[in-house]
C-alpha positions, 0 to 999 in steps of 0.5 A, a space after each residue: 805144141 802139136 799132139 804127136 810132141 805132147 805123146 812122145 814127151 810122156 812116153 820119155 818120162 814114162 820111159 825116166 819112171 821105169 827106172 824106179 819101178 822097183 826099190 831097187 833101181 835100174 839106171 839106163 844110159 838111154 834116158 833123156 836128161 837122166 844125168 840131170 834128173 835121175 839122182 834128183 828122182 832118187 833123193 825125192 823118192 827117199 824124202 816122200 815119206 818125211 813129206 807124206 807119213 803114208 808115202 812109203 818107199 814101197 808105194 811111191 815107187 809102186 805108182 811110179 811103176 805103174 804109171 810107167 807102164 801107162 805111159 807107152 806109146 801103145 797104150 796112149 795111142 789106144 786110149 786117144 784112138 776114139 777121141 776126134 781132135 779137131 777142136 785147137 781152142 786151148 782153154 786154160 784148165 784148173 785142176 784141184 788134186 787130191 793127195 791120198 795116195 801118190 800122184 793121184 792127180 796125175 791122170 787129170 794132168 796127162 789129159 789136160 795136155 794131151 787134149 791141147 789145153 793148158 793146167 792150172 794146178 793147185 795141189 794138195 799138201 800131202 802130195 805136192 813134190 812128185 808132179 812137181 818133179 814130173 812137170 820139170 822132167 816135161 819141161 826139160 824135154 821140151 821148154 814149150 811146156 813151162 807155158 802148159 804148166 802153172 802151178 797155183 798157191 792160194 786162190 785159183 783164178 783165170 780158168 775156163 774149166 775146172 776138175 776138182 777132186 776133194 771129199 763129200 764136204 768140200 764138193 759142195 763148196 766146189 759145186 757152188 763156187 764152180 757153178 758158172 764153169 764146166 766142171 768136173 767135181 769128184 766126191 768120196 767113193 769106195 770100191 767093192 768085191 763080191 765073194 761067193 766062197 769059191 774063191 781059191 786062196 790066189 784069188 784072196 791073196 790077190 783081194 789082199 793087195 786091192 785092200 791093203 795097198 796104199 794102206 787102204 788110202 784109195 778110192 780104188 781099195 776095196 773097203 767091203 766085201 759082200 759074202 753069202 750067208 755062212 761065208 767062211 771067214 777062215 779061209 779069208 783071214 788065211 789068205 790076209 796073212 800074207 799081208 802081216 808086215 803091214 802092221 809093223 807100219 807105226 801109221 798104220 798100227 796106230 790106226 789099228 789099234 784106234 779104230 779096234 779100240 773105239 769098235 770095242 767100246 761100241 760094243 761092235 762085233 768084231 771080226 781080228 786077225 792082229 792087224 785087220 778088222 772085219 765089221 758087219 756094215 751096210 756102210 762102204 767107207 771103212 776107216 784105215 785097218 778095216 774092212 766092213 761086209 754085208 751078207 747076201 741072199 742072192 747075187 742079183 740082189 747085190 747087183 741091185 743095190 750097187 746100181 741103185 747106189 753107183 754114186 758112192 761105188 769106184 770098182 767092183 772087183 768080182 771073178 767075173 760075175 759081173 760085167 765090167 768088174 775087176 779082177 782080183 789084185 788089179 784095182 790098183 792098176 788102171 788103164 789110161 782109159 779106166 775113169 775116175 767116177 765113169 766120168 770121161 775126162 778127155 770127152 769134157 775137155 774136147 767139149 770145153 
């Protein structure tokens, strides 16, 4: 398949997504094989929570929405412009996938076949039906693809590279069993906000959907919050009200009151509003309904130390204090060519 026809099959199913991007749905006559495809799509959408507890309706249709919005034939050709495609040598590429939030893996699988090459996927339990579905829509609009896309059971084998995303404990295992082939193996990672007390309370309201947001599943969530010295807490917690729902969620409620629990017994001080938890902690990875802070002396201080720790840090979202930071409310919605771990995907697959 020549590129231009990769490009235009994802902008089509970019266009199916946008359909969904909302609970309520918006069926159009436009789209490609919709008579087939669309009813599926909403039954899928429907029984992602019976597959994955933490799929709700809310997010499944959320990640849709904004792989909708990737997915435009501005975007794709402003992500590949830098990139020299010369290289033609498909290689066969295995992909181990994540299943934390809704399609997760989705960005590894896009570029796998724009850059030419051919996926083997092995994907994890908790989110093996959304690409699935994805992958059939591509097949329909152009059956040259049902030769792109395996997906794998069991032990993966015949790649000649490799992308696997897993925990800390299981990167070693990848690191050792992927020794002798490119690789590209992604650990554990949490993302960051740096408040100096001037925030506006739109500003935190945003900070709130970067927490709350796929229940705090993501690598992209922000689970620390770094605060001056007599920071005001107040003025936070107004703003988390605006996510109160999240506790009537019986997944995430029971989280709630585990994680208070086990702090309480700790002896732990702890910071509550009812359903959010603050904990003073040099930590980054918080677990679900909770978030750790760290005071600062100085903003430089805080600038040094996720330098010095950058291995463990995916977004530092800030009011732009910092270079390269996030703004509130967008860590959630990256672009094609925001990286998971500032590693490059499409550089190392031209280089495979």
């Amino acid at each position: 398949m020549l590129q231009n026809e990769i490009k235009e099959c994802f902008i089509e199913l970019g266009q199916f997504l946008e359909q969904f991007s909302t609970e309520n749905y918006t069926k159009k006559d436009t789209i490609k094989n919709n008579s087939l495809f669309y009813n599926q799509m909403v039954d899928l959408i429907d029984l992602s929570q019976s597959h994955n507890g933490w799929f709700t309706k809310e997010n499944v249709c959320f990640s849709l929405a904004s792989w909708a919005k990737a997915l435009t034939k501005e975007n794709i050709e402003k992500w590949l412009s830098s990139y020299d495609f010369k290289n033609d040598d498909e290689k066969n590429v295995g992909l181990i996938l994540a299943g934390n939030i809704p399609l997760v893996g989705f960005h590894d699988f896009l570029s796998v076949l724009i850059t030419g090459h051919k996926a083997l996927i092995k994907t994890s339990s908790n989110d093996q039906h959304l690409i699935q579905f994805l992958s059939k829509y591509l097949i329909s609009l152009d059956q040259r693809f049902q030769d792109k896309i395996t997906f794998v059971e069991g032990k993966l084998e015949n790649f000649d590279a490799v992308i696997a995303t897993g925990s800390n404990n299981t990167a070693r295992y990848f690191e050792y069993y992927f020794q002798n082939k490119p690789s590209i193996i992604r650990k554990n990672r949490n993302s960051v906000a740096i408040l100096t007390g001037e925030e506006t309370q739109d500003d935190l309201i945003h900070l709130g959907e970067d927490i709350f947001r796929y229940f705090g599943l993501g690598c992209r969530n922000v689970s620390k919050i770094f605060i001056p010295k007599e920071y005001n807490f107040d003025t936070f917690f107004n703003a988390m009200f605006s996510y109160q729902e999240i506790i009537r969620y019986e997944k995430y409620a029971n989280n709630y009151d585990y994680n208070k629990a086990v702090y309480l017994m700790s002896n732990y001080k702890l910071l509550d509003n009812g359903f959010l938890t603050l904990k003073e902690d040099e930590n980054y990875a918080s677990p679900i309904s909770s978030v750790f802070y760290e005071y600062y002396d100085s903003f430089n201080t805080v600038i040094e130390k996720l330098q010095n720790e950058e291995d463990k840090i995916q977004c530092i979202v800030s009011k732009n204090q910092i270079l390269k930071s996030i703004s509130f409310g967008q860590t959630q919605k990256p672009n094609l060519w925001d990286y998971a771990d500032n590693i490059d995907t499409i550089a190392f697959l031209l280089s495979i």
